[in-house]
N, C-alpha and C positions, 0 to 999 in steps of 0.2 A: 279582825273583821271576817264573817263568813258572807260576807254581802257580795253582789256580780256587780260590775259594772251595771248602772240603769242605760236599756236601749230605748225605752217608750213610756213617756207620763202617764198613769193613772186616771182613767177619767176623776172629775172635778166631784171631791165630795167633802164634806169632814161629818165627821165624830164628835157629838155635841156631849161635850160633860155635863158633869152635874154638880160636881162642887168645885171650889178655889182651890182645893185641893191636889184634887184629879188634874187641875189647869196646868201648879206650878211643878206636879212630878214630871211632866213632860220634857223638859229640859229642851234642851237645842240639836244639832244633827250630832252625830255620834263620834263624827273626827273630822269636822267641818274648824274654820277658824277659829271659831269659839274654843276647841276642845284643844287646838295647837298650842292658841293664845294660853293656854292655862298650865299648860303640858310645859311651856316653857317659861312662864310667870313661877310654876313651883310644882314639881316634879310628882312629888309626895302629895300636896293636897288635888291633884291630876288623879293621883290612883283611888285617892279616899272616894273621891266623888264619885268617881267612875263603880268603883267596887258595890257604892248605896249605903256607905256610913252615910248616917245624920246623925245631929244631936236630939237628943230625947226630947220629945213636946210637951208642955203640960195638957193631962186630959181632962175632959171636962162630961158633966156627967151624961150629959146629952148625947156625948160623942161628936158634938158637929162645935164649929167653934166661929164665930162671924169674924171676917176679914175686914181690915181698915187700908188694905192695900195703903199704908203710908210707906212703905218700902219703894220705889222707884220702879224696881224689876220685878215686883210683883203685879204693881198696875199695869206695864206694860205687858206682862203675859198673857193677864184676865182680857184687857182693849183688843191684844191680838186673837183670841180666843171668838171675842164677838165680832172682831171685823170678819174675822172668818164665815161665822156663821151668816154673818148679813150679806157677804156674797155668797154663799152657796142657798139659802131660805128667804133673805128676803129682811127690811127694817124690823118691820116687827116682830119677826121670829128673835131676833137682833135684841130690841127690847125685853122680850119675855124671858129670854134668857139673864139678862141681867134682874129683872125681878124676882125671878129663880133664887141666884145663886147665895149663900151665904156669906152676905157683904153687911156689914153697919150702914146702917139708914142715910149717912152720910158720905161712905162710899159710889152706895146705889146711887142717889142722885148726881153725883159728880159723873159716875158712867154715863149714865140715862143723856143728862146735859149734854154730855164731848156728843155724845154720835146724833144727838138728834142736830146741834149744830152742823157737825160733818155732812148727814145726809140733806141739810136743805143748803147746804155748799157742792158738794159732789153726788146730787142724786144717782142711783144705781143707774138709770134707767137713760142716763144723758150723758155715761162716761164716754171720752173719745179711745175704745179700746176695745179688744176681747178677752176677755178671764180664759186661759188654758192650765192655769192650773193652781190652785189655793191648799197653803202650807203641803208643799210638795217636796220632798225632801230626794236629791239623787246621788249615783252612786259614779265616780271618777276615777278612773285609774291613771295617774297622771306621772307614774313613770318615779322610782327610786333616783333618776339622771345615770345610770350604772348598767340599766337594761332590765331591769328586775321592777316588780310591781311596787303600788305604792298607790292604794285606794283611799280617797278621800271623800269626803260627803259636804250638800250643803242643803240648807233647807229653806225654800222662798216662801216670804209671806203670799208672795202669789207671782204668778206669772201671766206677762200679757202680749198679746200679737199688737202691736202699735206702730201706726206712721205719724207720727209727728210732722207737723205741716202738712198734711195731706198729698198731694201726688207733688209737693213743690221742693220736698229735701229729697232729690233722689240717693239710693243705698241706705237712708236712714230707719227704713222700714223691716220690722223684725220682732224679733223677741227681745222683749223687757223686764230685769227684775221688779216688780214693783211691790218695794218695802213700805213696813208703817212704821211709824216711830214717833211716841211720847215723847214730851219735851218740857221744862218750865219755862224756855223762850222762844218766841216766833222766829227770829233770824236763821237766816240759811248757815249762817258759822256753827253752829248747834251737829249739825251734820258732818261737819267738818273730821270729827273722831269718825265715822264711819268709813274713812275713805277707803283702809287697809279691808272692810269686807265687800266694799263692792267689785275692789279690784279682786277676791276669790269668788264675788258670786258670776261673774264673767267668765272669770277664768276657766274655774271647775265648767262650768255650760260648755264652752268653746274646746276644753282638751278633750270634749267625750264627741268621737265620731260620729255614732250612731244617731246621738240626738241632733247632730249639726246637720247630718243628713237629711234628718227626716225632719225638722221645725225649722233648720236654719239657724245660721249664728245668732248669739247673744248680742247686741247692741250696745246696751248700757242699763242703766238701775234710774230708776223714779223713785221720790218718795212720797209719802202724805205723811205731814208733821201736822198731831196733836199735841196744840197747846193745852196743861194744864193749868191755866191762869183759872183767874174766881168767876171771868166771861170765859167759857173755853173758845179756844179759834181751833182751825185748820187750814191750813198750806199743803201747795203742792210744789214740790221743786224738780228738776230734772227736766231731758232725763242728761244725764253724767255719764259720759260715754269714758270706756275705759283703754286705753290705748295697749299694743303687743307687748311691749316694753312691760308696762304696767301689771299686763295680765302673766307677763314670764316671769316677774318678782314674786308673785302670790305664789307661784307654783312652786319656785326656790324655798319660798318658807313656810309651803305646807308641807314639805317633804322632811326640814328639819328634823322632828322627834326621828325619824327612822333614821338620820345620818349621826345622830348622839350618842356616847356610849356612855352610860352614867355606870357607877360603881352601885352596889344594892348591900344594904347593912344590914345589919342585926338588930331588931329593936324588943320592944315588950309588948307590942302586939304583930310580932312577924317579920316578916322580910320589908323592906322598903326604900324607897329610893333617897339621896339627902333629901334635907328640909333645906330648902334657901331661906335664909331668915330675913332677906332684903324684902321678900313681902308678907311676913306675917303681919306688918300694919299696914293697911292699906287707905289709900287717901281719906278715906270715909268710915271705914269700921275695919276690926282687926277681924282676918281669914278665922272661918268657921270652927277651924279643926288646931288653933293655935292653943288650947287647951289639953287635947291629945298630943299633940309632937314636943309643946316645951315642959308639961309636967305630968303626963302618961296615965290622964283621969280619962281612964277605957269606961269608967260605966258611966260617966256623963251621955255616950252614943250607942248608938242602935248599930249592932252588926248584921249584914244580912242571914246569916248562919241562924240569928236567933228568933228570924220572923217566920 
């Protein structure tokens, strides 16, 4: 990483795309949980991603191709995309974007439906909070354990100044991650898989001096859960405060990859790390790149060398 520690948030803005596209290359923070999480799930498909292999797309003549976001993590990107823009522009701007973008007729409407449910559940206008900073991504040096650096990243759907209870929880008032997240079920167990990243989005906020100085510690994580049912809901839960203990685990195991020594092989496309084959299937679909590592079809994928 060529990145400095972040000392100061960005004023509040985003970057409004323009296709589904432009949505889902976006990825997630750059060695935040996510990228640990993957780094130590499988070594090798960690570097492919990281590098910009994909596999080849089919093209169509138009060049543009409509999304049915029935992928999970693609809806969830596109939702995060416009929750964004609804805080930084406004419902409607929120709307027109989703009119916009190259979605099936029946995508569209499912989008259109969740936020206008959302906004006559959580109007902007009547949140108990302040927005200081939307899809904000910062930068952690949280220490090798050794004395040596060890910069980490994480990226908040948004950040907010919040007192919970009003003047009646004293010390509870501060800074809150407040995440979104899609879901097929309403109950707060849904959430439950989240827990290992709220305890680094704490963490990472709380090891960086600067910003505890200047905004104050991190509290804990909110969320707003969209339901995808055929009525859409939304919930709000938190906020989930994360205790020392908690927030010293995250640290321990974002530092992992740099405390690993892996062996790097010889392959037929290059140098690279093993393949762990305990996850090329995964609960739900086999890993992306399980065609390149176990039978070495390089022209199924796009290298970046050749774009």
């Amino acid at each position: 990483m060529n990145q400095k520690p972040t000392t100061e948030l960005p004023q509040i803005s985003y970057t409004i795309p323009t296709t589904v596209e432009e949505i889902l290359e976006g990825g997630s923070s750059s060695a935040g949980m996510s990228a640990v999480t993957g780094f130590l799930t499988c070594p090798e498909a960690s570097r492919l991603r990281g590098a910009g292999v994909k596999r080849k797309q089919e093209t169509f003549d138009d060049g543009l191709r409509l999304h049915d976001l029935s992928e999970a993590t693609d809806f969830g990107s596109v939702a995060h995309a416009v929750r964004a823009i609804r805080i930084c522009y406004g419902q409607n701007a929120a709307l027109g974007f989703i009119n916009n973008l190259n979605l099936t007729e029946e995508a569209r409407i499912k989008l259109q439906t969740m936020f206008l449910v959302y906004d006559s559940i959580f109007p902007l206008d009547a949140e108990p909070f302040r927005y200081i900073g939307v899809e904000t991504e910062i930068v952690t040096d949280i220490g090798d354990g050794n004395g040596g650096p060890c910069l980490r990243t994480v990226r908040y759907d948004s950040l907010v100044y919040y007192s919970p209870g009003g003047h009646t929880t004293p010390g509870a008032e501060g800074i809150y991650s407040f995440e979104c997240k899609t879901s097929s079920r309403a109950d707060q167990s849904a959430l439950a898989a989240y827990t290992p990243q709220r305890m680094s989005h704490v963490a990472l906020w709380n090891s960086n001096d600067a910003l505890v100085q200047k905004y104050g510690p991190m509290r804990g994580v909110l969320y707003d859960v969209m339901v995808k049912t055929k009525i859409p809901q939304a919930d709000r839960h938190g906020p989930f405060y994360v205790s020392r203990l908690h927030q010293q685990r995250a640290v321990e195991y974002l530092r992992l990859p740099n405390q690993l020594s892996l062996p790097v092989l010889t392959t037929a496309t290059g140098p690279s790390y093993p393949r762990f084959l305990h996850s090329c299937w995964g609960r739900f679909k086999p890993c992306p790149y399980i065609n390149l590592c176990h039978d070495n079809s390089v022209g199924e994928y796009e290298w970046p060398q050749e774009q």
